[in-house]
mmCIF file of the N, C-alpha and C atoms, coordinates in Angstrom:
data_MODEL
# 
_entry.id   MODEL 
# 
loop_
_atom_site.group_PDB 
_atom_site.id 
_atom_site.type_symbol 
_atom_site.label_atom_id 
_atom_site.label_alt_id 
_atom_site.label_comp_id 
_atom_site.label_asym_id 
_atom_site.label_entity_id 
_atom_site.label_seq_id 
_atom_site.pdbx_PDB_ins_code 
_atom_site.Cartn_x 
_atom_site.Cartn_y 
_atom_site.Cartn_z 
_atom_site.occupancy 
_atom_site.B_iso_or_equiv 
_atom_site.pdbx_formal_charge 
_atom_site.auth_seq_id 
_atom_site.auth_comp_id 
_atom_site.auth_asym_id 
_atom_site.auth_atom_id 
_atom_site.pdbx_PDB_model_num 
ATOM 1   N N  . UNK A 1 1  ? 46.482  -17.729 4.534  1.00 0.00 ? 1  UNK A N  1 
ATOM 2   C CA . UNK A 1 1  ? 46.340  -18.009 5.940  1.00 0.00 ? 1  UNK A CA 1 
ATOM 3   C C  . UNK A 1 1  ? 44.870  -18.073 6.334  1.00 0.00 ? 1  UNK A C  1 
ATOM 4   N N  . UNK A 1 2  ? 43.957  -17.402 5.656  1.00 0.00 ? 2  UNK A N  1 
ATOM 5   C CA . UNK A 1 2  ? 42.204  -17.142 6.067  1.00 0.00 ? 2  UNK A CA 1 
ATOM 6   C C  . UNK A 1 2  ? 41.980  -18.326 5.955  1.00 0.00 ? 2  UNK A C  1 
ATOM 7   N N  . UNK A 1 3  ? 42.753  -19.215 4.543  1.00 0.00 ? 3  UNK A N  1 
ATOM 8   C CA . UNK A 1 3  ? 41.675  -20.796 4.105  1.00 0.00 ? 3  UNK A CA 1 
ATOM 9   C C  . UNK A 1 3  ? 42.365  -21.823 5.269  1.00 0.00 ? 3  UNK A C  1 
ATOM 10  N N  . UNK A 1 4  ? 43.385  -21.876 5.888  1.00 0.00 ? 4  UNK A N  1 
ATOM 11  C CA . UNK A 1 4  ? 43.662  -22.291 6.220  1.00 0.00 ? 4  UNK A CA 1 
ATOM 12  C C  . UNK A 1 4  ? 42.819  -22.144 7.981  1.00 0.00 ? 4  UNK A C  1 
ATOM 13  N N  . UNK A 1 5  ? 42.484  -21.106 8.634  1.00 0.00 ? 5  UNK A N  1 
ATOM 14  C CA . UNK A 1 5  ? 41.844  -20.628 9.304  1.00 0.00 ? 5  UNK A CA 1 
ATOM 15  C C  . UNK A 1 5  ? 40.341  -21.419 9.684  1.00 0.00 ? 5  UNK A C  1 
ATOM 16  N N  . UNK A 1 6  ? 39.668  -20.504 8.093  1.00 0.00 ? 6  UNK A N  1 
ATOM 17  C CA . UNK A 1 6  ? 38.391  -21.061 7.563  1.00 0.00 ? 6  UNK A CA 1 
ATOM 18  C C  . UNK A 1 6  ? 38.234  -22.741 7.729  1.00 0.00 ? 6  UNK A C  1 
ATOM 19  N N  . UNK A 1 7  ? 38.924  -23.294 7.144  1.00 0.00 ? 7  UNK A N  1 
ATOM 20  C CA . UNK A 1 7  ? 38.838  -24.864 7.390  1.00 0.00 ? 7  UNK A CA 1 
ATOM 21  C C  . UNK A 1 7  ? 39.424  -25.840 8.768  1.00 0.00 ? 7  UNK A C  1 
ATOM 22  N N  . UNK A 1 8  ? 39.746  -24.940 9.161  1.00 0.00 ? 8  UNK A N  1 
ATOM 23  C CA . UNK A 1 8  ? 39.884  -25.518 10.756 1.00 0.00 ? 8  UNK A CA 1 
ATOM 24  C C  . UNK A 1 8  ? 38.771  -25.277 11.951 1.00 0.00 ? 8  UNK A C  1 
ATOM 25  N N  . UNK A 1 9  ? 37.961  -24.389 11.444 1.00 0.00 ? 9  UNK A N  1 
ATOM 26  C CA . UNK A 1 9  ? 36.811  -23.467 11.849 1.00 0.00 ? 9  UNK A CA 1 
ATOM 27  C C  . UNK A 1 9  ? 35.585  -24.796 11.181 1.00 0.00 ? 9  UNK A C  1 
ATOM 28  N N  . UNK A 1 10 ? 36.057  -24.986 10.257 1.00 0.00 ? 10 UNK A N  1 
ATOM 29  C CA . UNK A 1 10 ? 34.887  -25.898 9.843  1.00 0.00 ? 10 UNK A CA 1 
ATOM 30  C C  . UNK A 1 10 ? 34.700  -27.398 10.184 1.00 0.00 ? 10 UNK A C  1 
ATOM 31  N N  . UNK A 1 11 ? 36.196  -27.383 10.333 1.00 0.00 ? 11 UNK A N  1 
ATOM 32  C CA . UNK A 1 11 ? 36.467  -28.835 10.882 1.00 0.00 ? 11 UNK A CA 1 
ATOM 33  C C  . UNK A 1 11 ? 36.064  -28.953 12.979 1.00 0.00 ? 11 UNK A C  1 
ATOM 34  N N  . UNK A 1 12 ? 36.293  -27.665 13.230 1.00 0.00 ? 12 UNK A N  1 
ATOM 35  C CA . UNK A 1 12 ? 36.460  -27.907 14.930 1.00 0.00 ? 12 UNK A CA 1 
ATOM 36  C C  . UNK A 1 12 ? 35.072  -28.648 15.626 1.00 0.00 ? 12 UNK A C  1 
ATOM 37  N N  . UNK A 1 13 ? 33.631  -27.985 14.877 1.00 0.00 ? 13 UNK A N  1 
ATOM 38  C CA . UNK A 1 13 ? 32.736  -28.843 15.563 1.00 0.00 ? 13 UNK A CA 1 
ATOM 39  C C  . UNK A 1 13 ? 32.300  -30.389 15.593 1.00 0.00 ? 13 UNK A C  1 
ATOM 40  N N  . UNK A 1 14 ? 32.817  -30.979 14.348 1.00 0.00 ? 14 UNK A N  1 
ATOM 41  C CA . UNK A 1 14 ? 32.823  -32.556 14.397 1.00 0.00 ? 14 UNK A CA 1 
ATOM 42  C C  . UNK A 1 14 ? 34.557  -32.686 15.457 1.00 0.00 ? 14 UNK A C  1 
ATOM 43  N N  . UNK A 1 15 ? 35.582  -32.471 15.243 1.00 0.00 ? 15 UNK A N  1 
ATOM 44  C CA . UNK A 1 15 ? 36.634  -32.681 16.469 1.00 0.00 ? 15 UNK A CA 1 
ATOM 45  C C  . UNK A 1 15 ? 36.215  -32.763 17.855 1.00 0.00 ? 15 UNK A C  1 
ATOM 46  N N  . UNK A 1 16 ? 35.550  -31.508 17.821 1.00 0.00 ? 16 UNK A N  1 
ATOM 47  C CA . UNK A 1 16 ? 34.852  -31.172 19.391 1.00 0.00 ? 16 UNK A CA 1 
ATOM 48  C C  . UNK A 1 16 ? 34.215  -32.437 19.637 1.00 0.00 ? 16 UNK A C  1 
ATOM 49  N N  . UNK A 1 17 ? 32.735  -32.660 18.425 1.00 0.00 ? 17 UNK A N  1 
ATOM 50  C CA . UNK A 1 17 ? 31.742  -33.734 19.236 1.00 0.00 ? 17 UNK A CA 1 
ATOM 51  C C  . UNK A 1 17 ? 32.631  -35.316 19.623 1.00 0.00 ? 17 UNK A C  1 
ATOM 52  N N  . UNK A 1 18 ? 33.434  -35.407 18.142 1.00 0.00 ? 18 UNK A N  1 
ATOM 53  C CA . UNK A 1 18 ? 34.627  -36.833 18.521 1.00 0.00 ? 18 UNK A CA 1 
ATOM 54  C C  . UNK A 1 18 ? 35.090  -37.199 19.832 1.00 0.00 ? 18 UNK A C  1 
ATOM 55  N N  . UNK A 1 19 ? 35.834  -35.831 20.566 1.00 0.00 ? 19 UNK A N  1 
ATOM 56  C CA . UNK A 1 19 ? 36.609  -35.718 21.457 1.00 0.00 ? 19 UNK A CA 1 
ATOM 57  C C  . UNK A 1 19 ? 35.276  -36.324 22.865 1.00 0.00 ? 19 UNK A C  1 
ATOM 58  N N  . UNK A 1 20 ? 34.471  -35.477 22.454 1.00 0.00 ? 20 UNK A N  1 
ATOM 59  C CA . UNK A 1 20 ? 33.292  -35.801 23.776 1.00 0.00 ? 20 UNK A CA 1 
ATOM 60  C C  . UNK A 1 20 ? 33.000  -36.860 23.805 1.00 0.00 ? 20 UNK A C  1 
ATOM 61  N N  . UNK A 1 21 ? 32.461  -37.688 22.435 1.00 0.00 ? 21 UNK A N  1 
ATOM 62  C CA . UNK A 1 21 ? 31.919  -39.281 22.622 1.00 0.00 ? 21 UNK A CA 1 
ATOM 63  C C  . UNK A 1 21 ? 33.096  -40.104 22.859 1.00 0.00 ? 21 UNK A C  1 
ATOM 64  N N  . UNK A 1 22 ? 34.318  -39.758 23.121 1.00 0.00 ? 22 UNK A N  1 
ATOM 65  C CA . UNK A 1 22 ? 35.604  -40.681 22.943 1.00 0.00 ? 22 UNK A CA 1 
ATOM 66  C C  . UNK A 1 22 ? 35.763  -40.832 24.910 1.00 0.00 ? 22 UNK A C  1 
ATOM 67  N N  . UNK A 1 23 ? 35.641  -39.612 25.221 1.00 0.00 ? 23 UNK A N  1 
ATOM 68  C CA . UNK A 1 23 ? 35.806  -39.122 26.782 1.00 0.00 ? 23 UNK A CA 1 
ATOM 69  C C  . UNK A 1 23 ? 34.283  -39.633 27.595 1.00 0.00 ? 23 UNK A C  1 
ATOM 70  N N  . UNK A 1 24 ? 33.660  -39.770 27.185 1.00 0.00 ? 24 UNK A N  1 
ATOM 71  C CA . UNK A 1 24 ? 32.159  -40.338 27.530 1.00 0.00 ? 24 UNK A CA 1 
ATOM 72  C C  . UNK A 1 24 ? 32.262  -41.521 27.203 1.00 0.00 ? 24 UNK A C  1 
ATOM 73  N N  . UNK A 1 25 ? 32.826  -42.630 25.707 1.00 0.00 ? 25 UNK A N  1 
ATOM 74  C CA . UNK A 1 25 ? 32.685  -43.707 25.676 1.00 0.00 ? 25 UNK A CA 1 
ATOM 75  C C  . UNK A 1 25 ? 34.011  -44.533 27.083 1.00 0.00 ? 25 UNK A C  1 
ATOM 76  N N  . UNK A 1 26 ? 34.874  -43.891 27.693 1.00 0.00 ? 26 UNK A N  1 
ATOM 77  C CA . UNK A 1 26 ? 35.939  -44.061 28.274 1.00 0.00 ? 26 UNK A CA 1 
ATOM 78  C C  . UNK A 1 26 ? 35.399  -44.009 29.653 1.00 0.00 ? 26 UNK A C  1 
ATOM 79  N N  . UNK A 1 27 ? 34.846  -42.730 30.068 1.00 0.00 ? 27 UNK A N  1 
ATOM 80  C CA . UNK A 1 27 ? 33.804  -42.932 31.532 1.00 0.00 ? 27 UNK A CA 1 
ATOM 81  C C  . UNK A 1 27 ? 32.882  -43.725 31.577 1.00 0.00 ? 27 UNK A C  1 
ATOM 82  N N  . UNK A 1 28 ? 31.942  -44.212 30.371 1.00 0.00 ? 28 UNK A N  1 
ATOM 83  C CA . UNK A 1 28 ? 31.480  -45.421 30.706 1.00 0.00 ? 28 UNK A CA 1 
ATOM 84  C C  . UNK A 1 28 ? 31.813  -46.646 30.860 1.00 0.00 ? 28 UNK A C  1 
ATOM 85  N N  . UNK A 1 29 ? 32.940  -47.173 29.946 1.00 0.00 ? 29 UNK A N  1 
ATOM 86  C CA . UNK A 1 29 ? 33.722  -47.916 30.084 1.00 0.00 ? 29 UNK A CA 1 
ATOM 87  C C  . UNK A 1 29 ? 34.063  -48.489 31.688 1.00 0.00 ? 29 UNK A C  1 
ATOM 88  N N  . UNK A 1 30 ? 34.719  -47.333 31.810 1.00 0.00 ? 30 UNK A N  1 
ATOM 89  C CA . UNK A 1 30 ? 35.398  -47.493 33.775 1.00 0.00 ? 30 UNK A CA 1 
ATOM 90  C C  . UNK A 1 30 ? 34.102  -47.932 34.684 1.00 0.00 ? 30 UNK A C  1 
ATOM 91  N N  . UNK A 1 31 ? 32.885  -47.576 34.486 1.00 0.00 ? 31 UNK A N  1 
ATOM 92  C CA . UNK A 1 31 ? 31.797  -47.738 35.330 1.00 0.00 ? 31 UNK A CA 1 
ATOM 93  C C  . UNK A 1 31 ? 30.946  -49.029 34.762 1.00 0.00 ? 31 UNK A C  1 
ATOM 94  N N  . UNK A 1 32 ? 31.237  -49.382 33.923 1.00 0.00 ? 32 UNK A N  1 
ATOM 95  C CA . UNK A 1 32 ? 31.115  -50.703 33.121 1.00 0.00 ? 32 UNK A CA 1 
ATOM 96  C C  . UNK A 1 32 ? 29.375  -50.453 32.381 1.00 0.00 ? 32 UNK A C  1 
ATOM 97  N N  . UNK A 1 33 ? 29.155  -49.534 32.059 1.00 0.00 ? 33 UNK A N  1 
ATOM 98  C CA . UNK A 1 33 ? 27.750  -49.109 31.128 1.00 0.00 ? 33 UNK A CA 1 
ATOM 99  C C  . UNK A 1 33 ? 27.940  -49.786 29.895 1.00 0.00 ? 33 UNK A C  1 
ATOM 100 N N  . UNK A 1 34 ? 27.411  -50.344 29.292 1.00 0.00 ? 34 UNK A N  1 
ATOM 101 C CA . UNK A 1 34 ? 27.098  -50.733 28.102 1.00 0.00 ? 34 UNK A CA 1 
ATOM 102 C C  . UNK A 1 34 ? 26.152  -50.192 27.430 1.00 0.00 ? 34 UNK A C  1 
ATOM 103 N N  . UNK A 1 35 ? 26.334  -49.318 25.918 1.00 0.00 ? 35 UNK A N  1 
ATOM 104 C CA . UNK A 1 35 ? 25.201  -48.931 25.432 1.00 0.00 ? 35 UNK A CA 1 
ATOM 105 C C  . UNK A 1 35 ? 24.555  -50.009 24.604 1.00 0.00 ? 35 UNK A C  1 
ATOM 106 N N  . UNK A 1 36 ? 23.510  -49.708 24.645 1.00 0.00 ? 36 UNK A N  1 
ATOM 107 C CA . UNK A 1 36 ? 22.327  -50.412 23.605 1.00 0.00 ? 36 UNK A CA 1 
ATOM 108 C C  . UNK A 1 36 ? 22.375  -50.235 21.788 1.00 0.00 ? 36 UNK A C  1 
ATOM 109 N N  . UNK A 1 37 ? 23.308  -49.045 21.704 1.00 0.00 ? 37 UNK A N  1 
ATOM 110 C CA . UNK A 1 37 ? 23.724  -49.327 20.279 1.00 0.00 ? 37 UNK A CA 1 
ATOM 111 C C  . UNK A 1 37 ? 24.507  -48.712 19.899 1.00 0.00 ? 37 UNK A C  1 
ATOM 112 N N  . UNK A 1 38 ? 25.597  -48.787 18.914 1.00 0.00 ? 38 UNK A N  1 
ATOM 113 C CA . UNK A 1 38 ? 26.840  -48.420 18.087 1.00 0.00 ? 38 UNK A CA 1 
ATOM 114 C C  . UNK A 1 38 ? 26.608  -46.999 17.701 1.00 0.00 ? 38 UNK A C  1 
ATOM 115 N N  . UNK A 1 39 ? 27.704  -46.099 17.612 1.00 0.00 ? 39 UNK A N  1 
ATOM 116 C CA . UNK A 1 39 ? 27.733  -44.959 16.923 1.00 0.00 ? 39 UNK A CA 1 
ATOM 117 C C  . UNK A 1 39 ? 27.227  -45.514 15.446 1.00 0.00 ? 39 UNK A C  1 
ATOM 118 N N  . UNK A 1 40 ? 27.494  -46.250 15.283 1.00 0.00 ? 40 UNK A N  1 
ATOM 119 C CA . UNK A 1 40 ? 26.940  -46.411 13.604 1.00 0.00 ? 40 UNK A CA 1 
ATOM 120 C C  . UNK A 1 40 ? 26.042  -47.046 13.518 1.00 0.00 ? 40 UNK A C  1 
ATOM 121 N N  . UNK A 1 41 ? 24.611  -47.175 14.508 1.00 0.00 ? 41 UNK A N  1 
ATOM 122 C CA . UNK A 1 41 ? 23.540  -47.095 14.272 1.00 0.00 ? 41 UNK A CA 1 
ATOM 123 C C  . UNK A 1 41 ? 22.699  -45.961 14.376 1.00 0.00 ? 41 UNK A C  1 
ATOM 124 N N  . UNK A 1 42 ? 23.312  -45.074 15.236 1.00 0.00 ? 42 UNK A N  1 
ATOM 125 C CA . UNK A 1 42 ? 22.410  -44.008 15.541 1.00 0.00 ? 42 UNK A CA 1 
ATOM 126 C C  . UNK A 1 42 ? 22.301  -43.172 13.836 1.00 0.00 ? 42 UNK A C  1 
ATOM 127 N N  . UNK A 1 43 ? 21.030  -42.160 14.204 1.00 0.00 ? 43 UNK A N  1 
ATOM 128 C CA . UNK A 1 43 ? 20.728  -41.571 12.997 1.00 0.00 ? 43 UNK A CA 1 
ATOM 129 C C  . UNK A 1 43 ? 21.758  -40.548 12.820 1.00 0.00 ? 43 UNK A C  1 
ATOM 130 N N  . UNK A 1 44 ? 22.306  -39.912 12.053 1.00 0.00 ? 44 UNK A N  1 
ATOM 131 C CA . UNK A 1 44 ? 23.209  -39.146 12.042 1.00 0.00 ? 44 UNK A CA 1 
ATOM 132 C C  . UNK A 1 44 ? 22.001  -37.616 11.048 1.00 0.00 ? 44 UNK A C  1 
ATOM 133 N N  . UNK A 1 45 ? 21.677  -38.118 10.490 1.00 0.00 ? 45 UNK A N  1 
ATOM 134 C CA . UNK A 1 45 ? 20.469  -37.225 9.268  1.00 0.00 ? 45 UNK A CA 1 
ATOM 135 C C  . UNK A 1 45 ? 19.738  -36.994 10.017 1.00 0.00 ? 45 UNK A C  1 
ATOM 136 N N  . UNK A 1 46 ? 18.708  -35.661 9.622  1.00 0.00 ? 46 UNK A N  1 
ATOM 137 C CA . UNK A 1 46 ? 17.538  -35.637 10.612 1.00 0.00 ? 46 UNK A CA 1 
ATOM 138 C C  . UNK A 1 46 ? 16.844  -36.110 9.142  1.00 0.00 ? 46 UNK A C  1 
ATOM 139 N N  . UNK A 1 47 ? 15.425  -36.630 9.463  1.00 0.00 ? 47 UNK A N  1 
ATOM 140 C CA . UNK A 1 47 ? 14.699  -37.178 8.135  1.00 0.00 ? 47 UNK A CA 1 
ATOM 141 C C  . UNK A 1 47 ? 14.773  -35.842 7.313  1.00 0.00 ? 47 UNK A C  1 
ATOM 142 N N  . UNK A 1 48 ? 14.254  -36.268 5.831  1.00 0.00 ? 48 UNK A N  1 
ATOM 143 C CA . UNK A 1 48 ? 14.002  -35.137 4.632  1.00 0.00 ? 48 UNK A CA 1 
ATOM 144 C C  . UNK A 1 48 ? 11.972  -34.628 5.101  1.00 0.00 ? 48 UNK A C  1 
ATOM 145 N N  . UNK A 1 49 ? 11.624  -34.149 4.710  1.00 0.00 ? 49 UNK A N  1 
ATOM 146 C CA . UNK A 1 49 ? 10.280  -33.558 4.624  1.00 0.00 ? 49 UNK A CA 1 
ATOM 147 C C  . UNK A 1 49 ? 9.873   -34.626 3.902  1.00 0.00 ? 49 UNK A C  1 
ATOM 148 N N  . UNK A 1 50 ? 8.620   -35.331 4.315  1.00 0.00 ? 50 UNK A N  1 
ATOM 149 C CA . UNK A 1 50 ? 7.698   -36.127 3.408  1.00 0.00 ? 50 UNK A CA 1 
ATOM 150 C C  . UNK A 1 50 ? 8.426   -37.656 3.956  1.00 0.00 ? 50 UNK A C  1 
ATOM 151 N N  . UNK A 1 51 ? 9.937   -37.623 4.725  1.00 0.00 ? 51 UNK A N  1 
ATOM 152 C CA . UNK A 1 51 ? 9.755   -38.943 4.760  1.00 0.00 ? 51 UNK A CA 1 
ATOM 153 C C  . UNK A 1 51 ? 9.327   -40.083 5.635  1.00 0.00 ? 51 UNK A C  1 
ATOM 154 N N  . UNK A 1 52 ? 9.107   -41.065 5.456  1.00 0.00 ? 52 UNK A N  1 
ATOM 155 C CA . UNK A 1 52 ? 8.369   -41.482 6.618  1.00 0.00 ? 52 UNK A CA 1 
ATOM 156 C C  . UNK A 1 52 ? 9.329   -42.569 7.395  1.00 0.00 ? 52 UNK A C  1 
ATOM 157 N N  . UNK A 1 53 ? 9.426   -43.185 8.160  1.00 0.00 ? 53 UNK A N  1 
ATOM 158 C CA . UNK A 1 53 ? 9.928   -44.225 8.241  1.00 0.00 ? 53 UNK A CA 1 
ATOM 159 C C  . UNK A 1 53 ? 8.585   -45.224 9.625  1.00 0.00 ? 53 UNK A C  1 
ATOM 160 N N  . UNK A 1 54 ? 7.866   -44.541 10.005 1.00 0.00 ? 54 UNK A N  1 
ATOM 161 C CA . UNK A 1 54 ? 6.662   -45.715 10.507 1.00 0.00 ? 54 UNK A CA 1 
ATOM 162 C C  . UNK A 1 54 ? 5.466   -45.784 10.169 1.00 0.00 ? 54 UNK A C  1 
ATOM 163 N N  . UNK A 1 55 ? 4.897   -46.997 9.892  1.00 0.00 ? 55 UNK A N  1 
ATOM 164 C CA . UNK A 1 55 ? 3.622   -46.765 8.655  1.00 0.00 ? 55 UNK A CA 1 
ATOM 165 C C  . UNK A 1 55 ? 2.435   -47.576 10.005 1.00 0.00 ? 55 UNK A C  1 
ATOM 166 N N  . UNK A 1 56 ? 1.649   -46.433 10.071 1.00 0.00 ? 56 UNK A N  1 
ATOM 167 C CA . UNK A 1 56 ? 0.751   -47.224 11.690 1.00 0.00 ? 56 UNK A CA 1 
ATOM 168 C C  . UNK A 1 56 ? -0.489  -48.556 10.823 1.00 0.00 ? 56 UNK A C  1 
ATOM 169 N N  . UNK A 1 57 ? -0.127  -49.569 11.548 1.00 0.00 ? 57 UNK A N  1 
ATOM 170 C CA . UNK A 1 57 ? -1.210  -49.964 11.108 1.00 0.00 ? 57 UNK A CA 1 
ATOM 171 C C  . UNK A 1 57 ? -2.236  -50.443 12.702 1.00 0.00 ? 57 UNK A C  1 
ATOM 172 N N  . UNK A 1 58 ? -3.664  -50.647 11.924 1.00 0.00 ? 58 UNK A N  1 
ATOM 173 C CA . UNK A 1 58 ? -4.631  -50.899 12.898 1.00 0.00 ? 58 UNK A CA 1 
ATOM 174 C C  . UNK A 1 58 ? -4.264  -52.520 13.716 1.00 0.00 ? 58 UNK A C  1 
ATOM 175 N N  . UNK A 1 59 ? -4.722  -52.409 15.074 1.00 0.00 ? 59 UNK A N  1 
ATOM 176 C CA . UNK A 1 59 ? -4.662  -53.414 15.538 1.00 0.00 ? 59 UNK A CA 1 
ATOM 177 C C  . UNK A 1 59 ? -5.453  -55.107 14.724 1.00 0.00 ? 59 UNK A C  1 
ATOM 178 N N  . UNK A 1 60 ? -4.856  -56.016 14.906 1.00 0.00 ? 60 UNK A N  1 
ATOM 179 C CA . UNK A 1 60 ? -5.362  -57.246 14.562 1.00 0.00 ? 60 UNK A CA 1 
ATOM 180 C C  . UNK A 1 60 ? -6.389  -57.635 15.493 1.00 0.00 ? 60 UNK A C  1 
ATOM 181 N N  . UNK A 1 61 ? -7.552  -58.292 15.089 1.00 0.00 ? 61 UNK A N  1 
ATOM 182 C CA . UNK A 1 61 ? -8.792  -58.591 15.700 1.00 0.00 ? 61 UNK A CA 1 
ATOM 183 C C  . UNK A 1 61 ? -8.252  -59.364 16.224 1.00 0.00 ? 61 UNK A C  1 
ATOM 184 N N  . UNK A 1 62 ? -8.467  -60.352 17.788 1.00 0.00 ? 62 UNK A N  1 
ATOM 185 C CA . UNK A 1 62 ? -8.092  -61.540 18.341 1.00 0.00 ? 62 UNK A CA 1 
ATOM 186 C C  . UNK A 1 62 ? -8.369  -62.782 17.637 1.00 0.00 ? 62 UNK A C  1 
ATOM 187 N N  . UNK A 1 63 ? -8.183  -63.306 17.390 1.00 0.00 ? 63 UNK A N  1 
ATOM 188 C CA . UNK A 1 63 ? -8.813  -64.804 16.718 1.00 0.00 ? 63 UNK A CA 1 
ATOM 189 C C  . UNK A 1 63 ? -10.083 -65.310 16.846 1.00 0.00 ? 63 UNK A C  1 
ATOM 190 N N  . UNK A 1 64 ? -10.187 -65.447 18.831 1.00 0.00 ? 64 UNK A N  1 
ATOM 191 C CA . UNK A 1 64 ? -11.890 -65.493 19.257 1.00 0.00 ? 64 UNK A CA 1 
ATOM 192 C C  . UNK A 1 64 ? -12.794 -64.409 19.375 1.00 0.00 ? 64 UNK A C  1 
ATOM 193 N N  . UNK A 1 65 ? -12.706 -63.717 18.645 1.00 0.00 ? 65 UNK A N  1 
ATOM 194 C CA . UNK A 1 65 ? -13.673 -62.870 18.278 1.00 0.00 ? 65 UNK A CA 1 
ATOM 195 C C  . UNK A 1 65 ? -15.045 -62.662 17.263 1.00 0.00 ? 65 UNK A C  1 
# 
């Protein structure tokens, strides 16, 4: 009965967040919001240490310069 417990315990906080973006994608809906991007673009990972994902570079001189 504990594993059975245990894994419902582990499962409840992704259920929980489901339930919220399902009830939020539904109130926006009715008010006619459109988001700017898909659950399956957003990042779901936070980055690893060391990784990068924007590489700055220096501005380009103007041409007439």
């Amino acid at each position: 009965m504990s594993g059975i417990y245990a894994s419902a315990a582990a499962k409840f906080p992704a259920m929980r967040e489901n339930a919220r973006r399902v009830r939020s994608q539904a109130r926006e809906a009715e008010l006619g919001v459109m988001s700017l991007f898909d659950d399956d673009e957003s990042l779901v990972d936070p980055p690893r240490p060391g990784e990068r994902f924007y590489e700055h570079e220096p501005p380009a001189r103007p041409w007439f310069l």
